[in-house]
LUMDRENMI-322096 format. One line per 10 residues: their letters; for each residue x, y, z of C-alpha. Coordinates in steps of 0.05 Angstrom, whole numbers, plus 32768, in hexadecimal, padded with zeros to 4 digits. Layout:
BEGIN
a = X/Y/Z | ... $
This chain:
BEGIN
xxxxxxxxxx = 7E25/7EA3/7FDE | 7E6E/7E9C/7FCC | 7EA2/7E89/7FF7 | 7EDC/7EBB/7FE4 | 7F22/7ECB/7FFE | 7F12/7F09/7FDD | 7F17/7F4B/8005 | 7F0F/7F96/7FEB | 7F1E/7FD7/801C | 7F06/8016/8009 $
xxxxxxxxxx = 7F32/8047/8024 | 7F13/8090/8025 | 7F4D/80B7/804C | 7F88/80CC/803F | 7FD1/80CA/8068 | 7FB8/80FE/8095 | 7F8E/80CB/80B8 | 7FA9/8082/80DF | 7F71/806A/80C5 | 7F98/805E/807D $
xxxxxxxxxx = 7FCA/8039/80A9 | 7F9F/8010/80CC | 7F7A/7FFD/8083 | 7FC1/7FEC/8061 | 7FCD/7FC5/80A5 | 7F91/7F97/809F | 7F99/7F94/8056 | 7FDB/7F78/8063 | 7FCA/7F4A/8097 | 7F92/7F34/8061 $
xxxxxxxxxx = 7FC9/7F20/802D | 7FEB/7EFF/8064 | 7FAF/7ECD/806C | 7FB0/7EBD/8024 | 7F7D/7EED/800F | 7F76/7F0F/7FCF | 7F70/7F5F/7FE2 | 7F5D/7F99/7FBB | 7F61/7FE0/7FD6 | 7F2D/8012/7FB5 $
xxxxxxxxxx = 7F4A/805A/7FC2 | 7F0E/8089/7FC4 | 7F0D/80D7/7FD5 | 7F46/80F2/8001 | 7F59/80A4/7FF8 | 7F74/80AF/7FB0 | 7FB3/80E0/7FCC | 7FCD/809F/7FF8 | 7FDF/808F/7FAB | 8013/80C6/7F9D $
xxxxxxxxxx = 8053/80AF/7F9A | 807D/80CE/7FD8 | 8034/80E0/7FF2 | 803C/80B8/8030 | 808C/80AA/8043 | 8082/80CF/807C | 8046/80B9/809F | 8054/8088/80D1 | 8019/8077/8111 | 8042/8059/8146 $
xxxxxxxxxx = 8043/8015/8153 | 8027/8005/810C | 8060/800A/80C8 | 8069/8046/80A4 | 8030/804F/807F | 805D/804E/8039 | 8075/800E/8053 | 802D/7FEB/8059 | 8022/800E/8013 | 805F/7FE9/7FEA $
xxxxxxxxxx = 804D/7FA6/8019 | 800B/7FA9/8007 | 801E/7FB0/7FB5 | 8061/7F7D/7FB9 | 8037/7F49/7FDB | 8004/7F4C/7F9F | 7FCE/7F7F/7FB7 | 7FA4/7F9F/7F83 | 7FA4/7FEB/7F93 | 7F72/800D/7F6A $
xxxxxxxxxx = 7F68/805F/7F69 | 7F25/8078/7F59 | 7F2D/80A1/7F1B | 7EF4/80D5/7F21 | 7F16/80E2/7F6D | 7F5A/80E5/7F4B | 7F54/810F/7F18 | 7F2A/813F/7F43 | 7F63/8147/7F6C | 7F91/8156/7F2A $
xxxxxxxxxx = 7FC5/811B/7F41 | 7FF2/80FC/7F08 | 7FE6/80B8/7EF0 | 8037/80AE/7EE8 | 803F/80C6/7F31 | 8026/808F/7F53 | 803B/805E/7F88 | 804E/8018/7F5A | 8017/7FEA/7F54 | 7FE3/8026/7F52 $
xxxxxxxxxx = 7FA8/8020/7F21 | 7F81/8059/7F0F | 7F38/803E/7F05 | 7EF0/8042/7F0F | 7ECD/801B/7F37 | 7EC2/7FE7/7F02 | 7EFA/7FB8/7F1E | 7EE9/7FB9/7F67 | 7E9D/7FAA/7F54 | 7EB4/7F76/7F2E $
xxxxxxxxxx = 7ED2/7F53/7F6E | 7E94/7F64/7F94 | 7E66/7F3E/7F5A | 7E98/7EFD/7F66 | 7E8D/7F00/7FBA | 7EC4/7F29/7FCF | 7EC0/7F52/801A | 7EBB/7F91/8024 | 7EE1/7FBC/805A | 7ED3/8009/805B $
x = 7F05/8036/8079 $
């Protein structure tokens, strides 16, 4: 098995939930160590992707979720949004947060074939 410093979330809910801030959190904290993190945005996920879509959400004592977002992104994390979920949800490709790809699962698969881990949220 590989070693890897490779980690992939899935992230399934969207601002309306602390669980989004507690994923973001660990992502960060993941980066932090020197790991290499993608986020895979899947159903309700993909809206945490709109830009403005989360400036107000803030779970005391953790950031503001928008916060953890544009860390997560300036730091080098991959943020991926499942396209299928996306477009389901009729959300603009050029009305996303920066950094936001629009994808299938293709990519994150890709990490999982070279050893990444896998968080679900």
């Amino acid at each position: 098995m590989t070693n890897s410093k490779k980690l992939i979330l899935t992230l399934s809910v969207n601002s309306n939930d602390d669980v989004s801030t507690v994923a973001f959190t660990v992502a960060n904290a993941a980066i932090s160590k020197g790991m290499e993190v993608g986020i895979f945005l899947t159903s309700d996920g993909v809206e945490l992707s709109k830009e403005g879509g989360t400036e107000y959400t803030h779970v005391a004592p953790f950031k503001r979720l928008n916060e953890l977002i544009e860390g997560f992104t300036s730091q080098g994390g991959t943020l991926w949004a499942c396209s299928p979920c996306f477009n389901h949800r009729g959300l603009k490709a050029d009305a996303t947060v920066p950094g936001t790809t629009v994808v299938g699962a293709g990519p994150m698969l890709d990490w999982i074939a070279e050893g990444a881990q896998t968080l679900s949220f």
